[in-house]
N, C-alpha and C positions, 0 to 999 in steps of 0.2 A: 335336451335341456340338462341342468346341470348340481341340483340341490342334493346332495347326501347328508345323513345323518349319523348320531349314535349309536341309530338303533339298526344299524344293519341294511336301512333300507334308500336304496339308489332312485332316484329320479329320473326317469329316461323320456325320449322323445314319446311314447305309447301313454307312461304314469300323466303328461299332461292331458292328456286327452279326458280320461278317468273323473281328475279332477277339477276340468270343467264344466262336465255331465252334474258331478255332484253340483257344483254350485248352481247351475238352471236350476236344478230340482229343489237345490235346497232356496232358490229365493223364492219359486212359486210354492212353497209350504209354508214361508214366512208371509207372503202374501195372506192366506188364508186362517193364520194362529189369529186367536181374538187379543195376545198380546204381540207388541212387534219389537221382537229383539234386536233392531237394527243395528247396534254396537258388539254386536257381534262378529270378528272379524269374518269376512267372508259374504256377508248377509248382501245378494243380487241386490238388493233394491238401494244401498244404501252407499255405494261408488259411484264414481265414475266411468260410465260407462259409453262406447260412440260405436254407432254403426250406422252401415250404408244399406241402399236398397235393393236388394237384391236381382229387381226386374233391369237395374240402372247395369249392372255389370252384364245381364244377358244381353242388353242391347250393345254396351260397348265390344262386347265376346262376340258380336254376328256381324261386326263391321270391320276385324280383324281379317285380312286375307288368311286363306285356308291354305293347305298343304305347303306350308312353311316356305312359301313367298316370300320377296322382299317385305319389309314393311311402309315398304314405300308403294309399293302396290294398291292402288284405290279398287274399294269393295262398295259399294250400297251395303245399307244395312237389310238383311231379310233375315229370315227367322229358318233356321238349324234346327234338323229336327232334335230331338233328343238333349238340346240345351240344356234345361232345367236339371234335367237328371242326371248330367256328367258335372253339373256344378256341383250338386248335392253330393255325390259321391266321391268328389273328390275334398270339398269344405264340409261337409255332412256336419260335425261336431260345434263348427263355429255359425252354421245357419239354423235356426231354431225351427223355421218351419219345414227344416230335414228331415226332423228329428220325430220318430214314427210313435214315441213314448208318449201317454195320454196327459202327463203336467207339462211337457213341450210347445201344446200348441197356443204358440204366439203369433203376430203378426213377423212377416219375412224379414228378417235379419241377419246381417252380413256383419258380425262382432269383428271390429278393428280394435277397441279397447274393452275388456273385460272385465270390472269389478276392480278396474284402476290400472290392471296390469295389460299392455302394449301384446299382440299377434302379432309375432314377425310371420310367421308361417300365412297366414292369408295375405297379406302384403305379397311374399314370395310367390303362394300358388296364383294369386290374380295377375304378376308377373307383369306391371304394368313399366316395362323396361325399355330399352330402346330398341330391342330388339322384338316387343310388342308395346308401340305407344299409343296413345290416347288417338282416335280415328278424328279426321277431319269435322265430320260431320256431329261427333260430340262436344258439346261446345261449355256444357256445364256438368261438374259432378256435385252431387247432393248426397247428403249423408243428415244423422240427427244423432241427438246427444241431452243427456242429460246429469244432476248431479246425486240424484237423490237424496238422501238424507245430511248428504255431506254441504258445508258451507265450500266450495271451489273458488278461487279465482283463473281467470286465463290469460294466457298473452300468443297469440298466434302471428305469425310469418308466414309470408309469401314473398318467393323471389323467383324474378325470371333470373334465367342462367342464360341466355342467349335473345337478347332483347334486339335483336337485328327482326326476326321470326316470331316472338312472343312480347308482348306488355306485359306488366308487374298484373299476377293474376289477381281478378277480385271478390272480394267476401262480401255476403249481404248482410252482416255482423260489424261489430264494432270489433277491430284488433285487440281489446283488452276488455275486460269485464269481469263477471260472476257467469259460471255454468250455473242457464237454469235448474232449476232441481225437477222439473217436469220434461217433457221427450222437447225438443224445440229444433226447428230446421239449420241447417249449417249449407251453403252455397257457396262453391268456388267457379267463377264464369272465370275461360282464358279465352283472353283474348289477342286473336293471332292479330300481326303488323298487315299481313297481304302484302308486303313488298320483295319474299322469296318463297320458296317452298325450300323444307326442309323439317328434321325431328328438333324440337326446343326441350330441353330439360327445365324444369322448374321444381324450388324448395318449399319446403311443406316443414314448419316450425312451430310444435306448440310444446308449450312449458304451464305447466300448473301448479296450484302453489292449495295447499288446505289451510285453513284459519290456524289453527294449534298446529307451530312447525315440531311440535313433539310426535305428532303423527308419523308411520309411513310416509315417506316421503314418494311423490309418483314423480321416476324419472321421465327429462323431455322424450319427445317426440320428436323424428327428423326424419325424412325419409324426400326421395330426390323421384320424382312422376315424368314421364316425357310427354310430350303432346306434337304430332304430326300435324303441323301448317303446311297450308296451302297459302302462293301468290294469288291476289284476287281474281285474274283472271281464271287461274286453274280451279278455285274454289269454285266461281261461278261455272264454269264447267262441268265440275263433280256434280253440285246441287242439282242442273237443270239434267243430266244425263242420271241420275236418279228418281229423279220427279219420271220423268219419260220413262223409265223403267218400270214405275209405278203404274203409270197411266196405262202403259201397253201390256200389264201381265197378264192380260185375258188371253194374248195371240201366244204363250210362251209355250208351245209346243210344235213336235217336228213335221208333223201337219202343214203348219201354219205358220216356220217359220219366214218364209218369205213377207209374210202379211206382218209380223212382228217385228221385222228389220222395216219393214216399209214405213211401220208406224213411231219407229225409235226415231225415225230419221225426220216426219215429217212434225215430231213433236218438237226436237231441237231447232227445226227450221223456225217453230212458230214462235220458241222462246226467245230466239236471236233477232227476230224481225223486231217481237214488243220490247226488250230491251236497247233495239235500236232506234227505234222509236221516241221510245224514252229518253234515252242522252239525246235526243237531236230536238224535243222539248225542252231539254233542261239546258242545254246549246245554248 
């Protein structure tokens, strides 16, 4: 990062870290004063602030093919050991329930915006590019947000980039408004077309605006997310040879793997039959 002063002292990629620390600590004290200085520049409680959930990125992290596979490579989601703890260690600073300090613990948070000011570095480390995009089987991201002491307005965007593969994504929010000033849910469902397979990029557009434009001014937000569609068929595919992966994980050893191919095989037979069943109903 990039701020220097007169007094000698340089800003570097390490000094932000430092001085994010201090501001968790310094909002859970302001929490606890019997007065609350929240016009105080800096003061956690009194920004804008947005983050996501932290279980939400494990599960998108365990449906990513491993050992640097295509990304077009379909994965079921299971559970990696040591997950949790290679997230922490590597966003440690920006997740609070990382953080081993006794005023730290909060509930789990994944800070995308801080006390009004934008993390490009978790954006970067979550790395959600096209060359690690959103997995088939994740179909909505949730995040939460709120404004605190501040009066906010919002105006957010969404654009598909490739609307062959992807529809215009959607929010469970009105496109414009006021940021509550208490924690409030934030939903983006994409919804893939099913008429190819392929990675679709989509735009992520917000602009906020504070009551008194004498204020800091918080610049927009922009940032470009991919998401891996499936053709309907193939989706259908993925889902039922995951279910079946699910149903048969009791047989998944070398034992027993005969008994576990037997039973991948006679599960998809049974979802193929009820699905065919069903269009020859709807016939």
């Amino acid at each position: 990062m990039w701020i220097s002063s007169d007094f000698g002292f340089s800003w570097n990629n390490n000094n932000h870290i430092f001085f994010l620390l201090f501001l968790i600590m310094w909002g859970d004290v302001l929490h606890w004063l019997p007065w609350k200085p929240y016009r105080i520049p800096g003061g956690a409680h009194g920004q804008l602030n947005l983050w996501v959930d932290q279980h939400m990125v494990v599960r998108i992290l365990e449906s990513i093919p491993l050992n640097k596979r295509s990304p077009e490579s379909l994965r079921c989601p299971r559970p990696r050991p040591g997950m949790q703890e290679r997230i922490c260690s590597q966003l440690a600073v920006y997740i609070t329930s990382c953080a081993s300090n006794f005023y730290l613990k909060v509930p789990e948070q994944l800070f995308l915006v801080f006390n009004g000011l934008l993390l490009p570095e978790v954006l970067d480390k979550i790395a959600l590019s096209v060359d690690k995009p959103i997995p088939p089987r994740i179909e909505e991201l949730r995040a939460k947000w709120k404004a605190g002491d501040e009066r906010l307005t919002y105006s957010i965007e969404l654009m598909s980039l490739n609307q062959t593969l992807l529809h215009k994504p959607l929010l469970n929010i009105a496109p414009s408004g006021f940021v509550p000033a208490s924690p409030s849910d934030v939903q983006i469902t994409l919804p893939c077309t099913g008429k190819a397979t392929g990675i679709a990029p989509f735009r992520v557009q917000l602009d906020f605006r504070r009551e008194f434009e004498g204020l800091r001014k918080i610049p927009p937000i922009s940032f470009v997310v991919y998401k891996y569609c499936l053709s309907a068929s193939k989706q259908t595919g993925h889902i039922i040879n995951c279910e079946c992966r699910v149903r048969c994980k009791h047989l998944h050893d070398k034992r027993r793997r005969n008994n576990h191919k037997r039973c991948i095989r006679q599960c998809q037979r049974q979802f193929s039959e009820s699905s065919t069943s069903i269009g020859g109903v709807i016939s």
